[in-house]
C-alpha positions in Angstrom: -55.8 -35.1 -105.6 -54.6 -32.9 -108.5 -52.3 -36.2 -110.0 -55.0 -38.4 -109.3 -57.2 -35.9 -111.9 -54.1 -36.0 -114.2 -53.3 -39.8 -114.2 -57.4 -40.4 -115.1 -57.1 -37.5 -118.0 -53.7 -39.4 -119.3 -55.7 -42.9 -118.7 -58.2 -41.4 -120.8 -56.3 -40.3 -123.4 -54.3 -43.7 -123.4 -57.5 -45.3 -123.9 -58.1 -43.4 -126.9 -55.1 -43.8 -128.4 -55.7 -47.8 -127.6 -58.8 -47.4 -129.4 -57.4 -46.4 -132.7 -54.6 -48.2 -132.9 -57.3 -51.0 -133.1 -59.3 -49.6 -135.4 -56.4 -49.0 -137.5 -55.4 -52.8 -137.6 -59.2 -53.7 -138.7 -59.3 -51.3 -141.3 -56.0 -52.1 -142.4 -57.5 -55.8 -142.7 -60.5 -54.8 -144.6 -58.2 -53.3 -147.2 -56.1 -56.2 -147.6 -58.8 -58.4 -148.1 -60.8 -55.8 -149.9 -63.6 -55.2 -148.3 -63.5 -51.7 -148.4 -62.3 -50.0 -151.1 -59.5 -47.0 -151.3 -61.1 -45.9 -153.8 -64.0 -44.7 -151.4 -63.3 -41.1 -150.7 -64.5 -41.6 -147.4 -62.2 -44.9 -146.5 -59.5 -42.9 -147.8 -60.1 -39.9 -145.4 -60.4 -42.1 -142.2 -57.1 -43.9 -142.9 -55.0 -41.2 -143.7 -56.2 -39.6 -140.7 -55.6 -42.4 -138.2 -52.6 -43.0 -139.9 -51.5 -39.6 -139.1 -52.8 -39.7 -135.7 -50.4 -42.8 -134.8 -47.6 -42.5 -137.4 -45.6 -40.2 -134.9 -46.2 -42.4 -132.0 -45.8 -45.6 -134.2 -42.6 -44.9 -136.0 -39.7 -44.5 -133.3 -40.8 -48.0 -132.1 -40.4 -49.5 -136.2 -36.9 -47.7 -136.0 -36.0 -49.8 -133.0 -37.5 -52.8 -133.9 -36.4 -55.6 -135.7 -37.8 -56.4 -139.5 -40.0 -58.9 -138.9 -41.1 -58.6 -143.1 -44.9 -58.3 -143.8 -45.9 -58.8 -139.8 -45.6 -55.0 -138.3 -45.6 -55.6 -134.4 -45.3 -51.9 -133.7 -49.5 -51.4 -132.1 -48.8 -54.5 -130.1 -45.4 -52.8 -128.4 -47.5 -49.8 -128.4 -50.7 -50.8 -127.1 -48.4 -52.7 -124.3 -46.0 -49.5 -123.9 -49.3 -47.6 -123.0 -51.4 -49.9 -120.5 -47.3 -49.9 -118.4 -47.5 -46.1 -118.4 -51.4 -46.2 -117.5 -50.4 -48.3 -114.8 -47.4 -47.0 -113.2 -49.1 -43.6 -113.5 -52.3 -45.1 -111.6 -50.0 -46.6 -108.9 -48.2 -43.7 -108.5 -51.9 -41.2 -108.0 -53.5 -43.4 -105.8 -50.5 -44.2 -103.6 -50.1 -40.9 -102.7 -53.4 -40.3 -101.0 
């Protein structure tokens, strides 16, 4: 019962992380086609923080990864990396009841 609790906190957490790495891509958008502005205080606050909410997570995969030039496909890996986890960590709390 106490992994089951666990696995949902993780599944949680993994959700979150989903979340921004999403946001992250659209914002990154909006700046390339400028939409928003970095010049906007506030713009600039909310990307350096997501960026330094995922650069950790996000950089070992761009070491491993080939360069692929201006298409960065480390989120997709990630995003993918997490949902496996998510699942085998489901699998493994519910099958044990």
């Amino acid at each position: 019962m106490l992994f089951a609790t666990l696995a949902q906190i993780v599944g949680y957490l993994i959700s979150v992380i989903i979340v921004l790495v999403i946001v992250q891509f659209v914002l990154s958008l909006l700046i390339s086609f400028n939409v928003v502005n970095m010049q906007n205080d506030f713009v600039a606050a909310i990307w350096r923080a997501i960026n330094a909410l995922l650069d950790p997570l996000l950089a070992p995969i761009r070491r491993i990864m080939p360069d692929t030039g201006a298409i960065d496909f480390s989120p997709l890996v990630l995003i993918v990396g997490l949902n496996v986890i998510s699942i085998i960590l489901n699998n493994l709390a519910y099958g044990s009841i």
